[in-house]
Backbone as XML, in Angstrom:
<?xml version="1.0"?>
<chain id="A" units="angstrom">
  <residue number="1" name="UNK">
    <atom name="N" x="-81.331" y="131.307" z="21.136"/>
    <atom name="CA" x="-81.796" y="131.654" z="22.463"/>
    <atom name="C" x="-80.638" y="131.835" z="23.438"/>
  </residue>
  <residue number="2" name="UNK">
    <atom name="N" x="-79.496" y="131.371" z="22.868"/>
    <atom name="CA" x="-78.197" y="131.457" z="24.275"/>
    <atom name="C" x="-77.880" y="132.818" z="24.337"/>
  </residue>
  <residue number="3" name="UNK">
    <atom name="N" x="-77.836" y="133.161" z="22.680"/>
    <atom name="CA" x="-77.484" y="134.772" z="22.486"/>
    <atom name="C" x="-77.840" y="135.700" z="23.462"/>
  </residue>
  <residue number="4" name="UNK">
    <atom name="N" x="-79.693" y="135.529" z="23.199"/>
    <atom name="CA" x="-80.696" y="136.502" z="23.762"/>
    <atom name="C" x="-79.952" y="136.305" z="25.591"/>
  </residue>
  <residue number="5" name="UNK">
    <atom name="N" x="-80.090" y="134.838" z="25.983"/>
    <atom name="CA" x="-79.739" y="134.903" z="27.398"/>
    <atom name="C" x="-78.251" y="135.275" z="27.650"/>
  </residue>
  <residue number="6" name="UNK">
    <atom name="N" x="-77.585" y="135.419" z="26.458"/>
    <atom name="CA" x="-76.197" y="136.245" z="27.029"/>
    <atom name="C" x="-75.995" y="137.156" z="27.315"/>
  </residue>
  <residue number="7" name="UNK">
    <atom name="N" x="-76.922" y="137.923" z="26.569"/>
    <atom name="CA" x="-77.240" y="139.604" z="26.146"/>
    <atom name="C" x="-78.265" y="139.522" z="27.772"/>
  </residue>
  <residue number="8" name="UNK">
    <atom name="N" x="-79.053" y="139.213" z="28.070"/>
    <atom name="CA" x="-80.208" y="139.842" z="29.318"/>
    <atom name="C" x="-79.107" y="139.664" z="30.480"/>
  </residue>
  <residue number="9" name="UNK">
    <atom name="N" x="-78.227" y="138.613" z="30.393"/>
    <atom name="CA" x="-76.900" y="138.523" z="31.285"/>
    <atom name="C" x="-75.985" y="140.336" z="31.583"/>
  </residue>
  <residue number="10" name="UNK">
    <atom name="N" x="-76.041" y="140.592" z="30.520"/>
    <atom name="CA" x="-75.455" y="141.361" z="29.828"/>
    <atom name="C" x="-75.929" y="142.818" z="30.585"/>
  </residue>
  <residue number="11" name="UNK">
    <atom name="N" x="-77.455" y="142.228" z="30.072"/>
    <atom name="CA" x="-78.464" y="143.735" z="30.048"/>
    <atom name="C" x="-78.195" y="144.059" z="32.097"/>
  </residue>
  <residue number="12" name="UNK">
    <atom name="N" x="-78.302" y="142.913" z="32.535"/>
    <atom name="CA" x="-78.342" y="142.785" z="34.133"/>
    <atom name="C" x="-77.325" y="143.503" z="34.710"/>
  </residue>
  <residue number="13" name="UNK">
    <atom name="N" x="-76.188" y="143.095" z="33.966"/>
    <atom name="CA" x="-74.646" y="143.704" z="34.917"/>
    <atom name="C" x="-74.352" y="144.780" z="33.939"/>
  </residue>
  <residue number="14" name="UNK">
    <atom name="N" x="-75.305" y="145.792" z="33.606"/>
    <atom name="CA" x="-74.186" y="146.857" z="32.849"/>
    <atom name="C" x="-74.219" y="147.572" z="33.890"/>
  </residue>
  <residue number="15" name="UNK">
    <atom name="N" x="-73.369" y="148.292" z="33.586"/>
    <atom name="CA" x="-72.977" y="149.631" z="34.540"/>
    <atom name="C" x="-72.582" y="150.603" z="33.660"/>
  </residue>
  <residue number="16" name="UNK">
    <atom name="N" x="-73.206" y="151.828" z="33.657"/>
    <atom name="CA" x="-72.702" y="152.968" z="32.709"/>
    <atom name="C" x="-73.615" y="153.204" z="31.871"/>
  </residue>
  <residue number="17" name="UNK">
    <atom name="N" x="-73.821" y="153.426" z="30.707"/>
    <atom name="CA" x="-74.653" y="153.603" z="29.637"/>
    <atom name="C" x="-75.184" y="152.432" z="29.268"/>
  </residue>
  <residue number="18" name="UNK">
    <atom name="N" x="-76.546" y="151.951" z="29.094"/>
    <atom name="CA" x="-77.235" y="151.234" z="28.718"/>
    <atom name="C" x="-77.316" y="150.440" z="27.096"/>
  </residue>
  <residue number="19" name="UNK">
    <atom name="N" x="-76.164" y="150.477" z="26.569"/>
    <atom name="CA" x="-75.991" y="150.360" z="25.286"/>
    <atom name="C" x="-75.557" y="148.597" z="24.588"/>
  </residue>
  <residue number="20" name="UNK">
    <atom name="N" x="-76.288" y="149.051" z="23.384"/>
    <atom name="CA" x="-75.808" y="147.191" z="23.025"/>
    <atom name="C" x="-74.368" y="146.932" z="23.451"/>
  </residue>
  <residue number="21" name="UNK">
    <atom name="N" x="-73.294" y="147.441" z="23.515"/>
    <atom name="CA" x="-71.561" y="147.290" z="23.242"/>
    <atom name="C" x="-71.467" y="147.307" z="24.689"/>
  </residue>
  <residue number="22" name="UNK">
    <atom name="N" x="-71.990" y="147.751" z="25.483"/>
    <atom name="CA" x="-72.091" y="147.810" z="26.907"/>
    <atom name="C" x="-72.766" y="146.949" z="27.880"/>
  </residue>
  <residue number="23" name="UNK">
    <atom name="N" x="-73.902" y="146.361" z="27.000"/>
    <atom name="CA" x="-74.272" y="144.381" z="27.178"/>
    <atom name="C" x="-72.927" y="143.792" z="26.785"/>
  </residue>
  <residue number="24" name="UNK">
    <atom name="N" x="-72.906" y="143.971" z="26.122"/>
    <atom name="CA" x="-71.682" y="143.118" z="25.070"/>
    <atom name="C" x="-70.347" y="142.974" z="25.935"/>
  </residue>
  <residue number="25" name="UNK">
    <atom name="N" x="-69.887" y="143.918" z="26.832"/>
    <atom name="CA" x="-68.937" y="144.495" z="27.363"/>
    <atom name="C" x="-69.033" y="143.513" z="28.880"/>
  </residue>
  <residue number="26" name="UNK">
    <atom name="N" x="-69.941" y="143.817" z="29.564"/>
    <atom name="CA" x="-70.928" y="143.299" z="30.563"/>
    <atom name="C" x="-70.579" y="141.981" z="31.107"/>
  </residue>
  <residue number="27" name="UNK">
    <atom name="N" x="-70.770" y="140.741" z="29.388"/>
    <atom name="CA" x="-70.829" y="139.095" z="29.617"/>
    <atom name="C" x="-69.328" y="139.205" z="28.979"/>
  </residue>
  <residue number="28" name="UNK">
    <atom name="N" x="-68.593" y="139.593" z="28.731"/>
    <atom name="CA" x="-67.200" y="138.869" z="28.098"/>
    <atom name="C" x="-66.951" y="139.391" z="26.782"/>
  </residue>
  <residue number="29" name="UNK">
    <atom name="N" x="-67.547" y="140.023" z="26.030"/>
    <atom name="CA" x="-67.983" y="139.163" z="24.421"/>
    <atom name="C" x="-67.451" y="140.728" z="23.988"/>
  </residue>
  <residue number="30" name="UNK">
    <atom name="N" x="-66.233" y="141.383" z="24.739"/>
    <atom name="CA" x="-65.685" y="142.500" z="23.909"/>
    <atom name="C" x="-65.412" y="142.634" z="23.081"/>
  </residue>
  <residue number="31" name="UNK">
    <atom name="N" x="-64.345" y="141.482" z="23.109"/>
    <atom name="CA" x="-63.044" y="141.341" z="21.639"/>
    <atom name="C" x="-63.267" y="140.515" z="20.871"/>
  </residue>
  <residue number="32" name="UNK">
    <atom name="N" x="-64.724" y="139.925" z="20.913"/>
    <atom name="CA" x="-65.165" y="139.468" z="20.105"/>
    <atom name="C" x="-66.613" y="139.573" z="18.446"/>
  </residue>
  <residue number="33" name="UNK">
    <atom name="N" x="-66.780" y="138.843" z="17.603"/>
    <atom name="CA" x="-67.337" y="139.863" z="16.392"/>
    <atom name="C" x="-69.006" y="140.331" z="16.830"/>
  </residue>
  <residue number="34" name="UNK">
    <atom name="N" x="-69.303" y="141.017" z="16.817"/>
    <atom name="CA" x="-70.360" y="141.636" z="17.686"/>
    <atom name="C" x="-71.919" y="141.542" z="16.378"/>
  </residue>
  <residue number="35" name="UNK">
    <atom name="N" x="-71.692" y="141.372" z="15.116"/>
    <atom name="CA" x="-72.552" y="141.595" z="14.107"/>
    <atom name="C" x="-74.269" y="140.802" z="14.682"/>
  </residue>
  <residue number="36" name="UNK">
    <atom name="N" x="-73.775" y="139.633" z="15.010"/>
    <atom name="CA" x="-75.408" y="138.709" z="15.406"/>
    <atom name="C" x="-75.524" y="139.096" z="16.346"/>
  </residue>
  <residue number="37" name="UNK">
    <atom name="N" x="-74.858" y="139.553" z="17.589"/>
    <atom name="CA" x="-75.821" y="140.296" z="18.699"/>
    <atom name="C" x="-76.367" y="141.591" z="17.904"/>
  </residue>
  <residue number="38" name="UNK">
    <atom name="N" x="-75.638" y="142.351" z="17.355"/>
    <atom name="CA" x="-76.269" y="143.608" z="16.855"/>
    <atom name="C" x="-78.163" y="143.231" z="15.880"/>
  </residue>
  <residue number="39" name="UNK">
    <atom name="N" x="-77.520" y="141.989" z="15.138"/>
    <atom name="CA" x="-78.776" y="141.646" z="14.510"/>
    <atom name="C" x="-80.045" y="141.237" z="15.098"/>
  </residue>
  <residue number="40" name="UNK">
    <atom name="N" x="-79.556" y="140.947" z="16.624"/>
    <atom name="CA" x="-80.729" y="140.451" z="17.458"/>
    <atom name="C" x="-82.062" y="141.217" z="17.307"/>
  </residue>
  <residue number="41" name="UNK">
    <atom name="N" x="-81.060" y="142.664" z="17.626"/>
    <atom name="CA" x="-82.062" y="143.838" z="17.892"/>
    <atom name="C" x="-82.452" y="144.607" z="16.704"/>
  </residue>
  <residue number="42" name="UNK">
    <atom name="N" x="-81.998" y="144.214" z="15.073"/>
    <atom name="CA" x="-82.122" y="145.059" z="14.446"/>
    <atom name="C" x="-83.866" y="144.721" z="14.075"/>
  </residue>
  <residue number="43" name="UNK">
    <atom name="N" x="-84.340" y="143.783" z="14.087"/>
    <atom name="CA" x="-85.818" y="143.217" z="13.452"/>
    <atom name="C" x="-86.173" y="142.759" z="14.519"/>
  </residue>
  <residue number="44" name="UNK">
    <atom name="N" x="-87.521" y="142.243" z="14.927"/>
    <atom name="CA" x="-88.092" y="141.399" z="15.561"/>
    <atom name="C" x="-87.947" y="139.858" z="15.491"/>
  </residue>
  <residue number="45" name="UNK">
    <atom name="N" x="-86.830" y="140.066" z="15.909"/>
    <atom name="CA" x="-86.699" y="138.194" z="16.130"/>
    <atom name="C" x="-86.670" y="137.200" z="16.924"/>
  </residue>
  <residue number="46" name="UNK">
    <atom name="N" x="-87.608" y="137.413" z="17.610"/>
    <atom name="CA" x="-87.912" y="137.009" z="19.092"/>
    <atom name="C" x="-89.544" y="137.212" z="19.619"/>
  </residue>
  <residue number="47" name="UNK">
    <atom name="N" x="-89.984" y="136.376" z="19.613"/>
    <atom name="CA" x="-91.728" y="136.501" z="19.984"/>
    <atom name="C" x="-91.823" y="137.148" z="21.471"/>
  </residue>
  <residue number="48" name="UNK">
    <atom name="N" x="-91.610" y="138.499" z="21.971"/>
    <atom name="CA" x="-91.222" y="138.637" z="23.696"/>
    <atom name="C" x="-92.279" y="138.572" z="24.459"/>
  </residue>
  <residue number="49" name="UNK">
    <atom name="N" x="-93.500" y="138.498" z="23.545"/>
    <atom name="CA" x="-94.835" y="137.660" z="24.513"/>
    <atom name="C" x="-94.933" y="136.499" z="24.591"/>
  </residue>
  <residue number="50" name="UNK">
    <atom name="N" x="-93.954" y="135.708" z="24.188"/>
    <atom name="CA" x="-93.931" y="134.145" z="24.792"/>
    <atom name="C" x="-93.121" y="134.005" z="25.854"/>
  </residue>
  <residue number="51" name="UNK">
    <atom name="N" x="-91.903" y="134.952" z="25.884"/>
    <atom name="CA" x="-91.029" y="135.282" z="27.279"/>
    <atom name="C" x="-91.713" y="135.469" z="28.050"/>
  </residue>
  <residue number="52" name="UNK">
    <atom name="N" x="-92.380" y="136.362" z="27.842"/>
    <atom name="CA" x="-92.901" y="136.695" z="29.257"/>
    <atom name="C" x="-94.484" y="136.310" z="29.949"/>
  </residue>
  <residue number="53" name="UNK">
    <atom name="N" x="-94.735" y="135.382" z="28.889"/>
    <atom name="CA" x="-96.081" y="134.067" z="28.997"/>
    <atom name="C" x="-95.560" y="133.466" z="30.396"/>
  </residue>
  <residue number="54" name="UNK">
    <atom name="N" x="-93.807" y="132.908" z="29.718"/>
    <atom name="CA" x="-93.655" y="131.597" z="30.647"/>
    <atom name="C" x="-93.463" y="132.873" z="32.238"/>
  </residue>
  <residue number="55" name="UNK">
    <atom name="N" x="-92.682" y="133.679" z="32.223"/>
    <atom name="CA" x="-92.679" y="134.515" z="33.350"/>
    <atom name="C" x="-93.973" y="134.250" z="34.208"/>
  </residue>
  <residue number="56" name="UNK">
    <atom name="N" x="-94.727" y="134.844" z="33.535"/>
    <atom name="CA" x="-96.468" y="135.135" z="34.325"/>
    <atom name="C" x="-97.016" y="134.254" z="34.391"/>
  </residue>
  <residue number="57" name="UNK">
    <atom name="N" x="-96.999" y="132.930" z="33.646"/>
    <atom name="CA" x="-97.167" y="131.529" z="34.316"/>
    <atom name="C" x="-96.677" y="131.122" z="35.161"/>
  </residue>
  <residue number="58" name="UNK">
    <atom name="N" x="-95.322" y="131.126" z="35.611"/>
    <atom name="CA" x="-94.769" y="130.818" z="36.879"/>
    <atom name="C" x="-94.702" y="131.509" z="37.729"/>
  </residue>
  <residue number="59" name="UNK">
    <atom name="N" x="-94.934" y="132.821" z="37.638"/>
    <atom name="CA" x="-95.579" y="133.674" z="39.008"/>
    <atom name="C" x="-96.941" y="133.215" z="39.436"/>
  </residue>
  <residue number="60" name="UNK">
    <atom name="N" x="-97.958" y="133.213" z="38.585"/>
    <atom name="CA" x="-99.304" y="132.656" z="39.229"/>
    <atom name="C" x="-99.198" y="131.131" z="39.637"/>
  </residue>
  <residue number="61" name="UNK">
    <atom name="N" x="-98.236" y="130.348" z="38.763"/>
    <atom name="CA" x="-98.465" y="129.087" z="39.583"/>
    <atom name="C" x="-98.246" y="128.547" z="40.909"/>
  </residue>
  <residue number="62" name="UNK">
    <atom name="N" x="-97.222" y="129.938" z="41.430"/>
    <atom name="CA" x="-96.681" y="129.939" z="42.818"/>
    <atom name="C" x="-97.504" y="130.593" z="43.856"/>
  </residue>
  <residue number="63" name="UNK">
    <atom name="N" x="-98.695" y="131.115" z="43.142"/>
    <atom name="CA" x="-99.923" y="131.575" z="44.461"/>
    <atom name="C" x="-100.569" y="130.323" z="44.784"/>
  </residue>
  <residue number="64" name="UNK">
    <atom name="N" x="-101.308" y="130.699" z="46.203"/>
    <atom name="CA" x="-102.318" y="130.115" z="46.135"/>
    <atom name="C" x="-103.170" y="129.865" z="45.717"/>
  </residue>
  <residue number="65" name="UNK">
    <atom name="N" x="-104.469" y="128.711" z="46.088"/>
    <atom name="CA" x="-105.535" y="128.946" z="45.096"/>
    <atom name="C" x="-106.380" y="130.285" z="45.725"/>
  </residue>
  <residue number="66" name="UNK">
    <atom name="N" x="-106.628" y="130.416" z="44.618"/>
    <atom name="CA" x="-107.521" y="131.951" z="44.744"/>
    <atom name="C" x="-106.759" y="133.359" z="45.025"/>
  </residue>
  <residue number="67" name="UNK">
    <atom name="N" x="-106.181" y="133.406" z="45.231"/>
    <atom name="CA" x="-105.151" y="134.592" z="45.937"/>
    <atom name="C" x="-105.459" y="135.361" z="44.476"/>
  </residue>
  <residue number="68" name="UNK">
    <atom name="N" x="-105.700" y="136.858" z="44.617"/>
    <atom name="CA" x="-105.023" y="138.192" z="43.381"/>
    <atom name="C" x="-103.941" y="138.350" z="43.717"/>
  </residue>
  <residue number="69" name="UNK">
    <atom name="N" x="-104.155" y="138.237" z="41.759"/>
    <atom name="CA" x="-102.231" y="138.628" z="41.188"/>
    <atom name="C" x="-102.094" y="140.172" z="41.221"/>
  </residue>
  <residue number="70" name="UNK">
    <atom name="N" x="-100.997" y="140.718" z="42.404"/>
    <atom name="CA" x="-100.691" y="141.548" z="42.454"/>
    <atom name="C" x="-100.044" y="142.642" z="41.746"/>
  </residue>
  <residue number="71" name="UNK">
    <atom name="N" x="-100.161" y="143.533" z="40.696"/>
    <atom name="CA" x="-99.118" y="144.226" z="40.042"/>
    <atom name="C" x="-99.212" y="145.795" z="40.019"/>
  </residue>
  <residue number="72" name="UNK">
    <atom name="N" x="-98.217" y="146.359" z="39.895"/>
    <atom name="CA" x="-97.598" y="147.884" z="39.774"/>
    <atom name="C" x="-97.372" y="148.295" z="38.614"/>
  </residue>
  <residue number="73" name="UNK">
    <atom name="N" x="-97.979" y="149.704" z="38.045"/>
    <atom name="CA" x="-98.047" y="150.153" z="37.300"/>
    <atom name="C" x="-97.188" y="151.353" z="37.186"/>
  </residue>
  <residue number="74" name="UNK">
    <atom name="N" x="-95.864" y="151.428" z="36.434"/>
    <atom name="CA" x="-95.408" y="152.790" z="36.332"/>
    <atom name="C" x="-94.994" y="153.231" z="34.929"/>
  </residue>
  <residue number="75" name="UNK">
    <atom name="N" x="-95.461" y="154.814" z="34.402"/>
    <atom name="CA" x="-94.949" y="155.059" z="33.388"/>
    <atom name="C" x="-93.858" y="155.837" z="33.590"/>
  </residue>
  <residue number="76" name="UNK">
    <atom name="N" x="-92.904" y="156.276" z="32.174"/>
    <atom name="CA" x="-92.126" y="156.768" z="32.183"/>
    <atom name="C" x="-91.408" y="157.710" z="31.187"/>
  </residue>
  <residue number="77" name="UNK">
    <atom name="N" x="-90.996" y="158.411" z="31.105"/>
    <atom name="CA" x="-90.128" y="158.936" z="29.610"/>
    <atom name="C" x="-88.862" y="158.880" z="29.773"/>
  </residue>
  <residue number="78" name="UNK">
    <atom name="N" x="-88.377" y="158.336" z="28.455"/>
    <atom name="CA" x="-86.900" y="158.558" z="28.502"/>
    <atom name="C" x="-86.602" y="159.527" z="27.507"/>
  </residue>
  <residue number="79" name="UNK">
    <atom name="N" x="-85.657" y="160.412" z="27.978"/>
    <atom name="CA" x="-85.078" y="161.070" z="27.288"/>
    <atom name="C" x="-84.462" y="160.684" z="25.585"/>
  </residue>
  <residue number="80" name="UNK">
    <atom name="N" x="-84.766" y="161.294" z="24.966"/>
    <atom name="CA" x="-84.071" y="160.935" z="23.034"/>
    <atom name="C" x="-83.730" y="161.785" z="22.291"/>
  </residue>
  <residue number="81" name="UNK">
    <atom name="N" x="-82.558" y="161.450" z="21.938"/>
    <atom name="CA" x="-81.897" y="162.657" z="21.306"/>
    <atom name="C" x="-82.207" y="162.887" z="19.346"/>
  </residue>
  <residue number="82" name="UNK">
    <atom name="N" x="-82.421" y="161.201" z="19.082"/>
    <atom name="CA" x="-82.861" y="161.453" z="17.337"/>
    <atom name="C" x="-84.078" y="161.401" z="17.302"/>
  </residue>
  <residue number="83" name="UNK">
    <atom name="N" x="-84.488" y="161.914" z="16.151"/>
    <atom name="CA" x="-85.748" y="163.280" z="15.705"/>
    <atom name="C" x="-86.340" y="161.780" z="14.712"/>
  </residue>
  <residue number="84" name="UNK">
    <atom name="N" x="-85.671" y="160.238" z="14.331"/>
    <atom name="CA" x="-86.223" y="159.867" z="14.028"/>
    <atom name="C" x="-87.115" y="157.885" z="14.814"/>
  </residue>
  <residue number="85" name="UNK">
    <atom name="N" x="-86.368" y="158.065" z="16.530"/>
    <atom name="CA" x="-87.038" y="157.115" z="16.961"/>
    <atom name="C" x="-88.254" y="156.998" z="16.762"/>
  </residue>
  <residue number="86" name="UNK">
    <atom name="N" x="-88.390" y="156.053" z="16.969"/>
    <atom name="CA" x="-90.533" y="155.610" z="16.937"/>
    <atom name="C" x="-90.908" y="156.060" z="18.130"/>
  </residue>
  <residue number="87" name="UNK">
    <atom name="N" x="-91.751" y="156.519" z="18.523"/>
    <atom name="CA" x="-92.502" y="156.594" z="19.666"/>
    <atom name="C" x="-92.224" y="157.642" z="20.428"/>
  </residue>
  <residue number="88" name="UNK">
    <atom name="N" x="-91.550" y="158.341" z="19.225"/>
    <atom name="CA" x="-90.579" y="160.128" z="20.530"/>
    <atom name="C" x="-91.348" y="161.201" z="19.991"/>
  </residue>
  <residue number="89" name="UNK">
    <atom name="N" x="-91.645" y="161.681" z="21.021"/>
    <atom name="CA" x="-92.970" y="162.739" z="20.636"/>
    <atom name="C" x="-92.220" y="164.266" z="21.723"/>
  </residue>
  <residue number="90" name="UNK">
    <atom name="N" x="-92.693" y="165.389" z="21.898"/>
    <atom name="CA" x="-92.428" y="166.069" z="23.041"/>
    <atom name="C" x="-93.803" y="165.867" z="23.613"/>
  </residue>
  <residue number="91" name="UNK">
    <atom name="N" x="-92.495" y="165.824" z="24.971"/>
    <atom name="CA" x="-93.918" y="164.909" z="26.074"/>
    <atom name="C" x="-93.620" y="166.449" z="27.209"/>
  </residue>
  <residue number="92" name="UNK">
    <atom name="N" x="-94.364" y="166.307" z="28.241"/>
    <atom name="CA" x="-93.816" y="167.156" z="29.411"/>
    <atom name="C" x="-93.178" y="166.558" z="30.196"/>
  </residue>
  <residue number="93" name="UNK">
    <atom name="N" x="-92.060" y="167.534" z="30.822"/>
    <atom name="CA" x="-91.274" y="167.162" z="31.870"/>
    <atom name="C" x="-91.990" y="167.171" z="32.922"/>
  </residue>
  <residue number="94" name="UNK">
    <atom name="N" x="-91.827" y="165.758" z="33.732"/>
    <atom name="CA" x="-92.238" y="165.120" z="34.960"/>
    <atom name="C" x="-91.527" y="166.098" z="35.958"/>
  </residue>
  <residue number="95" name="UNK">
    <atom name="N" x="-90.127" y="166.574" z="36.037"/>
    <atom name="CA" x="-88.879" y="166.993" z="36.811"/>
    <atom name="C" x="-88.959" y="168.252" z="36.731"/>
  </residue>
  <residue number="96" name="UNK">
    <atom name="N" x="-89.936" y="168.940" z="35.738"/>
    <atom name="CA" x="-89.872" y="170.455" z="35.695"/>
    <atom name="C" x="-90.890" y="171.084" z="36.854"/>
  </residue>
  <residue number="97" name="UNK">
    <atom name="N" x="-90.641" y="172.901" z="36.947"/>
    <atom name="CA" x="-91.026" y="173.473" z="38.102"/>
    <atom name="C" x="-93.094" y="173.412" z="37.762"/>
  </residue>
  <residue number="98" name="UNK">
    <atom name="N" x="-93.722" y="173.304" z="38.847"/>
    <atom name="CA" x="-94.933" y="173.238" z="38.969"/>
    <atom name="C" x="-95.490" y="174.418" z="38.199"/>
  </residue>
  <residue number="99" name="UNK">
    <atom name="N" x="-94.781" y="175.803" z="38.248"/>
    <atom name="CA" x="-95.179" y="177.042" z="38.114"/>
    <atom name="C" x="-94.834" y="176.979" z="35.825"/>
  </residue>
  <residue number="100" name="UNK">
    <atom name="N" x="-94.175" y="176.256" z="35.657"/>
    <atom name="CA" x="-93.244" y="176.222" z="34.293"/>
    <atom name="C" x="-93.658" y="175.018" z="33.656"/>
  </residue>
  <residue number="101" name="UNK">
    <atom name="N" x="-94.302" y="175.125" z="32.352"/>
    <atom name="CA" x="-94.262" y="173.792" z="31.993"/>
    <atom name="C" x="-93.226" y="173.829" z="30.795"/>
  </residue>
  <residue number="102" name="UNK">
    <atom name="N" x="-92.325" y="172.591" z="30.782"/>
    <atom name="CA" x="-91.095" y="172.258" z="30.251"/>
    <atom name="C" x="-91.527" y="170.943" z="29.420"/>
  </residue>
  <residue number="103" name="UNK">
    <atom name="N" x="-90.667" y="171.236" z="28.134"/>
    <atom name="CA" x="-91.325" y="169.851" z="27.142"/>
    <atom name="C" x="-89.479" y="169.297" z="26.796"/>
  </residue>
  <residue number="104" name="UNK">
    <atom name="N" x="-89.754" y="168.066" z="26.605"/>
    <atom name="CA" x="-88.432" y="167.282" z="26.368"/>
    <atom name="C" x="-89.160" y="165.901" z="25.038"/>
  </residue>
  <residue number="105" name="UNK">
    <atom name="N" x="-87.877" y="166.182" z="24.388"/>
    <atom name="CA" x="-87.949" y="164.927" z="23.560"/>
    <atom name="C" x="-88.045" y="163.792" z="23.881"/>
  </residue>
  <residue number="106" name="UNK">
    <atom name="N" x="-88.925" y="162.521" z="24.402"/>
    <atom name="CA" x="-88.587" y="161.209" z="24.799"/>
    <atom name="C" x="-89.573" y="160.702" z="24.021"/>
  </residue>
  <residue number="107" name="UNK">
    <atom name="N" x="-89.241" y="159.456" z="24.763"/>
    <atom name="CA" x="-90.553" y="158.093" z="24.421"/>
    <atom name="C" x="-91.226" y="157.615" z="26.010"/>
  </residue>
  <residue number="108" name="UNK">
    <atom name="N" x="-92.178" y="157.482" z="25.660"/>
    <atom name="CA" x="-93.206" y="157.317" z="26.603"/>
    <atom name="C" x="-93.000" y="155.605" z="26.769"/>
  </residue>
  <residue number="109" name="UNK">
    <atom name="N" x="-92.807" y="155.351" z="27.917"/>
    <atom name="CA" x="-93.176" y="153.701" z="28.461"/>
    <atom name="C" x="-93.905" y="153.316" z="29.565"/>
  </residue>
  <residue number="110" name="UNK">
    <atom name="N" x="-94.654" y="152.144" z="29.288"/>
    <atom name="CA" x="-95.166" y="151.747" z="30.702"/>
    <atom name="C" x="-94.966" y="150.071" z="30.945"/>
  </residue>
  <residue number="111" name="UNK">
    <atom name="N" x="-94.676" y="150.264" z="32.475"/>
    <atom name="CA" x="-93.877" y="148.967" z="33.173"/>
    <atom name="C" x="-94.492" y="148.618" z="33.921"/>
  </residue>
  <residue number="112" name="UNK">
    <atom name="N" x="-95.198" y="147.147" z="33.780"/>
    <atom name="CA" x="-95.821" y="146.924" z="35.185"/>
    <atom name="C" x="-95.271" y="145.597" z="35.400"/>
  </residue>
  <residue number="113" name="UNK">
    <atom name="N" x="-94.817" y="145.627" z="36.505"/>
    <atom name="CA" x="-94.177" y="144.516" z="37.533"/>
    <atom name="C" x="-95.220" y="143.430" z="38.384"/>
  </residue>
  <residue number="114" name="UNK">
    <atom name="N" x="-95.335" y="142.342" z="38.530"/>
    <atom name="CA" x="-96.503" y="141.075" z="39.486"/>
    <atom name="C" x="-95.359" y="141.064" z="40.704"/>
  </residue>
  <residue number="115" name="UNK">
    <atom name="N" x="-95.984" y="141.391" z="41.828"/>
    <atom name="CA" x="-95.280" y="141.121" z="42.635"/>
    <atom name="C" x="-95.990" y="140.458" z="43.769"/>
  </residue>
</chain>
């Protein structure tokens, strides 16, 4: 678990390209052997609905009683360049002209934030 919280350390202060070596880069951990962070992400090794259990437990425990839990819904595509990610389909461009419809390779996500 220190890993994972070195790496979200990591994930927080990158600047530049969003990349594992660029977490890595981020907390300190340049010149050092990079293989078990890489392994973090290669499988599922991390339950991330228990992360974010304790999250959404401690947001509601800080309402009042009765108060609605507030949240925001946004989707998104990111752009992808290999033909063999999971979840990359041609989607339509959000950014293209009204008159033109434009298709781009991504993956489709959706983010919703309790605020």
């Amino acid at each position: 678990m220190l890993r994972a919280r070195d790496l979200a350390y990591g994930i927080i202060n990158c600047v530049g390209r969003h990349t594992i070596t660029g977490f890595l880069a981020s907390y300190g951990k340049l010149f050092e052997d990079w293989s078990a962070d890489y392994r973090l992400f290669q499988r599922e090794r991390m339950e991330v609905d228990e992360l974010f259990n304790v999250v959404r437990k401690e947001v509601v425990a800080q309402l009042p009683c009765r108060q609605p839990v507030c949240a925001h819904m946004d989707d998104s595509i990111l752009k992808k360049t290999g033909k063999k990610v999971e979840g990359a389909a041609w989607r339509r461009d959000p950014l293209g002209p009204p008159f033109h419809t434009n298709f781009i390779w991504g993956q489709r996500f959706i983010q919703l934030s309790i605020s």
